[in-house]
BAZA-336109 format. One record per residue (C-alpha): x, y, z. Coordinates in steps of 0.1 Angstrom, whole numbers, padded with zeros to 4 digits, always signed. Example, Ala and Ser with C-alpha at 12.3 -4.5 7.8 and 13.67 -1.06 7.14 Angstrom:
<atoms>
+0123-0045+0078;+0137-0011+0071;
</atoms>
This chain:
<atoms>
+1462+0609+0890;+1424+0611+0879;+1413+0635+0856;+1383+0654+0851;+1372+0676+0823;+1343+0698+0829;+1317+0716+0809;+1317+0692+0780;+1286+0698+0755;+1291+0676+0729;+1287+0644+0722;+1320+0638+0699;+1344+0655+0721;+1330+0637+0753;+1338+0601+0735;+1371+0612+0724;+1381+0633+0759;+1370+0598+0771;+1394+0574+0749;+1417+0602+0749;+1423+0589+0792;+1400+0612+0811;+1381+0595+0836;+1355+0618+0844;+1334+0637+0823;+1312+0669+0841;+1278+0680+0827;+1265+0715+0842;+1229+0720+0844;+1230+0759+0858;+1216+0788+0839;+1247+0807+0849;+1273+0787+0829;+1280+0790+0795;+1289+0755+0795;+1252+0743+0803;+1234+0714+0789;+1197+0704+0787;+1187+0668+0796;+1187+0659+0759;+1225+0670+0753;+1234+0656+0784;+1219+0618+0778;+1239+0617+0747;+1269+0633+0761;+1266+0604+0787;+1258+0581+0764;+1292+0590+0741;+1311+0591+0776;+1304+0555+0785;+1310+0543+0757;+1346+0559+0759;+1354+0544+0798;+1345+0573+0817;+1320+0583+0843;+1297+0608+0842;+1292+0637+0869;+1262+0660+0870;+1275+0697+0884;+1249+0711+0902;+1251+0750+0915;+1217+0766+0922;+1192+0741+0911;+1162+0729+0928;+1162+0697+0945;+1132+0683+0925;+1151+0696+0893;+1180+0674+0906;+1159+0642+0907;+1145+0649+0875;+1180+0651+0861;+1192+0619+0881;+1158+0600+0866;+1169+0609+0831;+1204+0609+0826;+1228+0583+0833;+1250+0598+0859;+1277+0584+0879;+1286+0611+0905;+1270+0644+0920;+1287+0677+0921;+1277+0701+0948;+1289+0736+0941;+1271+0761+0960;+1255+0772+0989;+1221+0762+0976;+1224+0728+0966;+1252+0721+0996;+1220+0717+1016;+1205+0688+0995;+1234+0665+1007;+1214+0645+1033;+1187+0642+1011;+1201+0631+0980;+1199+0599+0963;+1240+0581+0982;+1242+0554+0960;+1256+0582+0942;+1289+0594+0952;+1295+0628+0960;+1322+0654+0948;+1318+0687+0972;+1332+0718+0963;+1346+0728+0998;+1350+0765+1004;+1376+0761+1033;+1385+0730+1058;+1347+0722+1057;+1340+0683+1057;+1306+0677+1058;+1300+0645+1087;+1276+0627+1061;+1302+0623+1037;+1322+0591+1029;+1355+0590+1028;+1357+0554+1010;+1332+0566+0986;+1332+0607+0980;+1358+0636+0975;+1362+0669+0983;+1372+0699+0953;+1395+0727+0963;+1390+0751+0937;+1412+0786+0936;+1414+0784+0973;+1447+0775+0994;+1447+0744+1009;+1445+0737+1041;+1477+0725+1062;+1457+0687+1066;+1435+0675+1042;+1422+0637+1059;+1403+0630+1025;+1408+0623+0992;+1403+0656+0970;+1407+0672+0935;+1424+0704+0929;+1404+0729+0899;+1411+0766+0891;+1435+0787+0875;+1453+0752+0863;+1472+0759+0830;+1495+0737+0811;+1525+0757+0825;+1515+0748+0859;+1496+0716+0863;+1525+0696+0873;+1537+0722+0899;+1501+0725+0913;+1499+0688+0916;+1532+0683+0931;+1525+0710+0952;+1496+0691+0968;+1485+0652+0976;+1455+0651+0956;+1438+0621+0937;+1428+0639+0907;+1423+0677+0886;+1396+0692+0871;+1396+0710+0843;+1374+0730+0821;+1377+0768+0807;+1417+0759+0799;+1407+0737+0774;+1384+0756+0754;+1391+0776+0721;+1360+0801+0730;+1339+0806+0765;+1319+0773+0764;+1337+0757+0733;+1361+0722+0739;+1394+0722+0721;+1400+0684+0714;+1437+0687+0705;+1442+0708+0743;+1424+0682+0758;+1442+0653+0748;+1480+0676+0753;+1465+0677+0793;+1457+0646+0795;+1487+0633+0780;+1512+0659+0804;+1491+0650+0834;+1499+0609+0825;+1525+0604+0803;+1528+0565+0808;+1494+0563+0794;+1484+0563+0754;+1445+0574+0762;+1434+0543+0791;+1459+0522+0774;+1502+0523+0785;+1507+0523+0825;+1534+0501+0844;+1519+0469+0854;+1554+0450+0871;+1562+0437+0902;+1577+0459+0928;+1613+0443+0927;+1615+0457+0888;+1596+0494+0898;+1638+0505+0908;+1652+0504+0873;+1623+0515+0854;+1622+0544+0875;+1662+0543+0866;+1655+0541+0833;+1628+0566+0827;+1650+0592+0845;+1676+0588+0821;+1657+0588+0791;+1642+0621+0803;+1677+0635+0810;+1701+0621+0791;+1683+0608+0760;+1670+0640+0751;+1701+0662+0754;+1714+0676+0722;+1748+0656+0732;+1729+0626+0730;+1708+0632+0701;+1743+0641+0679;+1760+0612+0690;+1728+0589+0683;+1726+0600+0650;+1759+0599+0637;+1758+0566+0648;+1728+0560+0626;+1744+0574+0597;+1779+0566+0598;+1774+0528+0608;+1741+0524+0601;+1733+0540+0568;+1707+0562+0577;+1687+0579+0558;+1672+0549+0539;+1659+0552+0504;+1625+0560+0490;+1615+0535+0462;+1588+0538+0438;+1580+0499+0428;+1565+0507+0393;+1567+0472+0380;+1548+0457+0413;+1521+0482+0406;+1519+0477+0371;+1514+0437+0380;+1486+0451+0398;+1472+0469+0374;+1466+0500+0388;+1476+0538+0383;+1485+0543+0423;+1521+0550+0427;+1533+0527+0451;+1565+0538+0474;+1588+0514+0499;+1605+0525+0530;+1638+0506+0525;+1643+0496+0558;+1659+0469+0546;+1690+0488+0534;+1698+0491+0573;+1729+0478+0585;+1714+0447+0604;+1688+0444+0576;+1655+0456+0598;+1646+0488+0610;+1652+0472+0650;+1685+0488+0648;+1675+0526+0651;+1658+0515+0688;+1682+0488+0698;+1710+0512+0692;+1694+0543+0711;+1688+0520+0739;+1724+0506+0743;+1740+0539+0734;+1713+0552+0766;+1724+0523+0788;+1760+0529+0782;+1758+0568+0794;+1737+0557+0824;+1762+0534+0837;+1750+0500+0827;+1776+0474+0811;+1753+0443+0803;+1724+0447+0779;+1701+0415+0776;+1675+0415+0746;+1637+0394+0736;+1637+0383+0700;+1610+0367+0679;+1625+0371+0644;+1656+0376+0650;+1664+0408+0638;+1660+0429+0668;+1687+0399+0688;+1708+0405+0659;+1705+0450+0661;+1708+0443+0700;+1741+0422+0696;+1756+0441+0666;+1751+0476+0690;+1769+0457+0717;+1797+0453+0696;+1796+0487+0684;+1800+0498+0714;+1815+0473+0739;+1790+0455+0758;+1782+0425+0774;+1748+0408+0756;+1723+0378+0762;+1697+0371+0739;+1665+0354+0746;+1644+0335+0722;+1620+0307+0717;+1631+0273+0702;+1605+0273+0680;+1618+0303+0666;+1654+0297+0661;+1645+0269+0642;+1625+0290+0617;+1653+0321+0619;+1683+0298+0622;+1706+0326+0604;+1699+0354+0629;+1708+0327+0656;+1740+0326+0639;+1748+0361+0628;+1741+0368+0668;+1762+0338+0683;+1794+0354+0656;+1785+0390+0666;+1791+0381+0705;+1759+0375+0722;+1751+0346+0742;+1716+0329+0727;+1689+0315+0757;+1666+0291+0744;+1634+0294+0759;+1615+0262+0758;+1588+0270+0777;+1552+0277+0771;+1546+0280+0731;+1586+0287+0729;+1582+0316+0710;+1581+0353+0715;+1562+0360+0742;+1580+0330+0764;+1612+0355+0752;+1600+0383+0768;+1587+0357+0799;+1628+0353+0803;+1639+0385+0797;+1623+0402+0825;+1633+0374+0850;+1668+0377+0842;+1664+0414+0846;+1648+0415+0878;+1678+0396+0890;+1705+0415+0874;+1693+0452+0872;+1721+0471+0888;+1742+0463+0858;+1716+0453+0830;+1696+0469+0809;+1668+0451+0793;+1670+0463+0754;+1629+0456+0747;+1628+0454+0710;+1590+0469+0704;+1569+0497+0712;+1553+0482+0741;+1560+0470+0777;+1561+0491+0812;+1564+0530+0808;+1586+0546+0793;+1595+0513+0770;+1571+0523+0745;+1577+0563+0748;+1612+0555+0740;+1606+0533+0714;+1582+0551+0694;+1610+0580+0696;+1640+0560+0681;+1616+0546+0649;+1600+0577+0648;+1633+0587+0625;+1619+0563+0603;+1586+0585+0600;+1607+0613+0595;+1623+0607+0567;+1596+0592+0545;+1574+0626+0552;+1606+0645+0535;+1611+0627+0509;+1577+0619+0502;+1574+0658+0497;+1605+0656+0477;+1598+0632+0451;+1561+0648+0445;+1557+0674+0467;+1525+0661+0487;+1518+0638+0517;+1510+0599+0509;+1472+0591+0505;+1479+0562+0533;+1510+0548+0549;+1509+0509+0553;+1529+0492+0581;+1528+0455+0594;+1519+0452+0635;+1531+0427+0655;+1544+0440+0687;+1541+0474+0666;+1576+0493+0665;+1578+0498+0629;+1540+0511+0621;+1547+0537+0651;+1578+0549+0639;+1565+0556+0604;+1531+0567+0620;+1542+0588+0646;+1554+0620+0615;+1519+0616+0601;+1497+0613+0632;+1491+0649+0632;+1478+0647+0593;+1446+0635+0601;+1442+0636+0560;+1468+0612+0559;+1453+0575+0565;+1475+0551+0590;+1470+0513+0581;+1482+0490+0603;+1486+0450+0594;+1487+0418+0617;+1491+0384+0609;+1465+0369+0598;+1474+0333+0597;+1457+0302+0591;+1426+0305+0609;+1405+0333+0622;+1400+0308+0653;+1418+0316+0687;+1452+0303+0683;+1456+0305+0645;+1463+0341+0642;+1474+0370+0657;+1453+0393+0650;+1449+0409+0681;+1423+0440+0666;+1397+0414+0651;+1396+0385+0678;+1417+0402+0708;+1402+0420+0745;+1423+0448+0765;+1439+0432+0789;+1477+0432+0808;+1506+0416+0791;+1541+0422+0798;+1538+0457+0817;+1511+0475+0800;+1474+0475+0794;+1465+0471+0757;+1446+0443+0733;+1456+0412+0738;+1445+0375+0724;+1429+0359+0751;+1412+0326+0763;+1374+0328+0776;+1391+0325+0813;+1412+0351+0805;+1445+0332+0798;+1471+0343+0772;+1461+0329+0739;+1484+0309+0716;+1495+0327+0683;+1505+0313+0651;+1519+0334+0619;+1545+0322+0596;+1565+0351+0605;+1578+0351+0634;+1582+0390+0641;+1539+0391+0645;+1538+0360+0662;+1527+0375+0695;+1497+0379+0715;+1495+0419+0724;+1503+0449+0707;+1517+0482+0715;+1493+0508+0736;+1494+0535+0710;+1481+0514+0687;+1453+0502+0710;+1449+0540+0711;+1451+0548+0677;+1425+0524+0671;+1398+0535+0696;+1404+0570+0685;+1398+0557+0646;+1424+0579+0637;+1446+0543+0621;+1425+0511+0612;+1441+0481+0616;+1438+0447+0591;+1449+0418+0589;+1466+0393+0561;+1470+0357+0562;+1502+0333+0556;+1489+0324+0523;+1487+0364+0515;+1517+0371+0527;+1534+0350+0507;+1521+0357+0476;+1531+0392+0483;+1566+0381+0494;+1569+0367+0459;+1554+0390+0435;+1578+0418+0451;+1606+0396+0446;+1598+0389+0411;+1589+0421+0396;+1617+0446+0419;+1643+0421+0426;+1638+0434+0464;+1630+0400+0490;+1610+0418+0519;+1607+0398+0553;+1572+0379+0559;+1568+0407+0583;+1569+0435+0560;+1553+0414+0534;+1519+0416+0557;+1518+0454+0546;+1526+0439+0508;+1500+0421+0509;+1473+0443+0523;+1482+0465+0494;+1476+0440+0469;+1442+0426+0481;+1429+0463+0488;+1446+0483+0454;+1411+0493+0446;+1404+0511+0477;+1431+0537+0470;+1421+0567+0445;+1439+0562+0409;+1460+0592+0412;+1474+0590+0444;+1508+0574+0462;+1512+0554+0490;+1537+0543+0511;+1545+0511+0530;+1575+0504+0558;+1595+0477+0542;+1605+0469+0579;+1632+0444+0574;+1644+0423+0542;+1640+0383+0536;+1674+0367+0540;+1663+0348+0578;+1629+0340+0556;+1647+0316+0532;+1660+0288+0551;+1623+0278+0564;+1607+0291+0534;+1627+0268+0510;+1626+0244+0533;+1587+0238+0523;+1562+0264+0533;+1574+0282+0496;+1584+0251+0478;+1549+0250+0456;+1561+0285+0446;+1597+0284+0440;+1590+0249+0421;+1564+0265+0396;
</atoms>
């Protein structure tokens, strides 16, 4: 469904109405609108909307022709809008290496147009019984009935303009971005979508319906979380980590998410658990789960047990080397373990697996994904079971002294743990959103993955987001020491979140995060995974950037004990000899 948003005057909403998904912007050059814009307004409104993703249309009404050229000279415009009786007639003697949009006023279809290349607008007109072109629908489209309208009818795209305004003339950003979001909610901005083959299209379909249905009823919901409470231990503390911050000498009061109080010892349970609990009331008795640390294989199996299903776990071998006791709390919880030893062997070659094996078992599988990314709805539903996490902190936060954080600090690797503590605080734009990838050993392709500072967009697994890549376009080897970031995209909000600038996203390297790993451990007696030590470390090399009165927060995502086998096993032997 493409979406157009007319009348758009300034620069700064036309770049975010742009990120934000739309794929048309519409300048109007008539002295009768409200919404009109000179040529200098409109080349940097273009300007602002390219650089967003979207093309630019010039609406014109009752201009001259020679005013048209002029405009057409100036401004960089990708498609004409004829909307009127007295620029209709210009049509065979416009400029068509532009495409057209014409505003038809009943079953009209001009002979000159191109169906391969133009469109026709219906606006507040019915349609006619047989429309043989594509066409957008405009006027009198409101959030209450957008989805009607568009149901109603087989069009390509909407277009919309005084719906979105706070005042005649006047954009409101935060409507725009709701539409946009209602008309394509498998999209975060141009990032999201469902890029699978046909064979898997049956059970995501399946599976969205059932999320929509069942997993937001209040029956649900209850269920969910007493789950979360009773077996899980939910909610998880709020810890200020004094001694840490005085060993960092500073004044900023420093709080922890304890995520790693969680039965399981990671936040992954709250998802895998809302996903199994989901599988189970849609009918599904086998549930087969991707793991790269091991903690979301473990929260997959230990849900299974909970509540009496059949699991498979994939993972690399390179990684259950490194996490050798996940492998075995998994293998004693139930769960069958599938090396992968393909391609690097490591998470991404998990996921590789996964989706074969569900493609072939669907009717009675579900795939558990363990991170906020994948096909639609994977990382909808994924963002919604951490979101708890997010939640809670905001409470207490206000609790404990009765403000919002300065920042909230998360480690990104696939990204489910940053969005469920973002998503509470998304809408306090005071509040700063730091996300943190693994840095590694190298800022070269291959020794990181740090998909922000050295990544493209691309397609990876089902969605469209950043992704490390090789010049040719190939998925990129990763490398962190921890092998929950060890993977080459990240989830679409994020990629969303970043082009928006509303979270900025670092990185820290191996060496970083184990310094961090170890000063926490030291000075709070608390052993954070290498994941969450990312976020640590941030912290510790950036202290000076946050004002001296203020608190922060960071998602302890997981605690250490998988870290220690590999860690004493060399990479912290320096440290834990000294």
């Amino acid at each position: 469904m493409l979406i157009k948003i007319c009348g758009i005057t300034s620069p700064e909403v036309a770049l975010t109405t742009a990120i934000g998904g739309a794929d048309y912007i519409g300048l109007l050059f008539s002295d009768i609108s409200p919404r009109k814009v000179t040529i200098e307004q409109a080349k940097a409104v273009a300007q602002a909307a390219h650089v967003g993703g979207a093309k630019v249309v010039a609406v014109f009404v009752d201009e001259e022709l020679a005013a048209i050229n002029n405009i057409l000279k100036q401004v960089a415009i990708d498609i004409i809008q004829l909307h009127g009786p007295v620029v209709k007639q210009y049509l065979t003697q416009l400029d068509r290496n532009y495409p057209i949009i014409y505003v038809a006023d009943n079953n009209e279809i001009q002979p000159s147009l191109d169906r391969f290349k133009d469109f026709l607008l219906y606006e507040n007109i019915a349609l006619p019984s047989k429309i043989d072109f594509r066409y957008f629908i405009a006027g009198g489209i409101s959030k209450e009935n957008v989805i009607a309208r568009i149901n109603a009818s087989n069009c390509i795209g909407v277009d919309l303009s005084s719906s979105l305004e706070l005042t005649k003339g006047i954009k409101d950003i935060t409507k725009i971005l709701e539409f946009i979001k209602l008309i394509r909610p498998e999209r975060f901005g141009r990032f999201g979508g469902r890029y699978v083959p046909e064979l898997l299209i049956p059970p995501i379909l399946q599976l969205q319906q059932a999320y929509e249905t069942i997993g937001q009823s209040l029956e649900f919901r209850n269920e969910l979380n007493l789950l979360l409470k009773n077996n899980v231990g939910r909610p998880t503390a709020l810890t200020e980590v004094v001694n840490f911050a005085k060993a960092l000498n500073t004044k900023v009061r420093i709080f922890l998410k304890r995520e790693d109080l969680l039965h399981t010892g990671a936040h992954k349970i709250n998802n895998a658990l809302g996903q199994c609990l989901l599988a189970k009331k849609f009918g599904k008795t086998r549930i087969i789960a991707e793991t790269g640390a091991g903690q979301h294989g473990v929260a997959t199996a230990t849900a299974c047990s909970m509540l009496g299903l059949d699991c498979v776990i994939y993972m690399g071998q390179v990684d259950i080397v490194r996490q050798a006791p996940n492998v075995a709390k998994m293998k004693l919880l139930g769960a069958k373990v599938v090396s992968v030893e393909s391609g690097s062997a490591t998470l991404k070659d998990a996921v590789n697996e996964a989706l074969r094996d569900w493609a072939e078992s669907y009717d009675n599988t579900h795939y558990c994904l363990g991170s906020a990314l994948g096909p639609h709805p994977f990382p909808t539903m994924v963002a919604d079971f951490q979101k708890i996490i997010g939640i809670e902190a905001k409470q207490q936060f206000k609790e404990v002294i009765g403000q919002l954080p300065y920042a909230v600090i998360a480690c990104v690797g696939g990204g489910s743990n940053a969005i469920g503590i973002f998503g509470a605080f998304i809408e306090n734009v005071a509040v700063k959103l730091i996300g943190v990838e693994a840095g590694g050993t190298s800022l070269k392709l291959g020794g990181n993955a740090s998909r922000f500072s050295a990544g493209k967009p691309g397609v990876l697994h089902g969605n469209y987001t950043y992704l490390l890549q090789t010049e040719d376009g190939q998925i990129a080897n990763t490398h962190s020491i921890s092998a929950g970031l060890d993977y080459a995209a990240v989830g679409p909000q994020h990629a969303y979140l970043h082009e928006l600038q509303r979270a900025q996203y670092s990185n820290a390297t191996d060496q970083e995060a184990l310094e961090a790993f170890l000063l926490l451990t030291k000075t709070e007696g608390i052993i954070p995974a290498l994941e969450s030590s990312h976020a640590l470390a941030y912290v510790v090399k950036n202290i000076q950037q946050f004002p001296q009165d203020s608190a922060i927060l960071i998602n302890l995502s997981g605690r250490g004990d998988k870290d220690l086998p590999s860690l004493l096993n060399g990479e912290l032997s320096y440290v834990t000899n000294s």
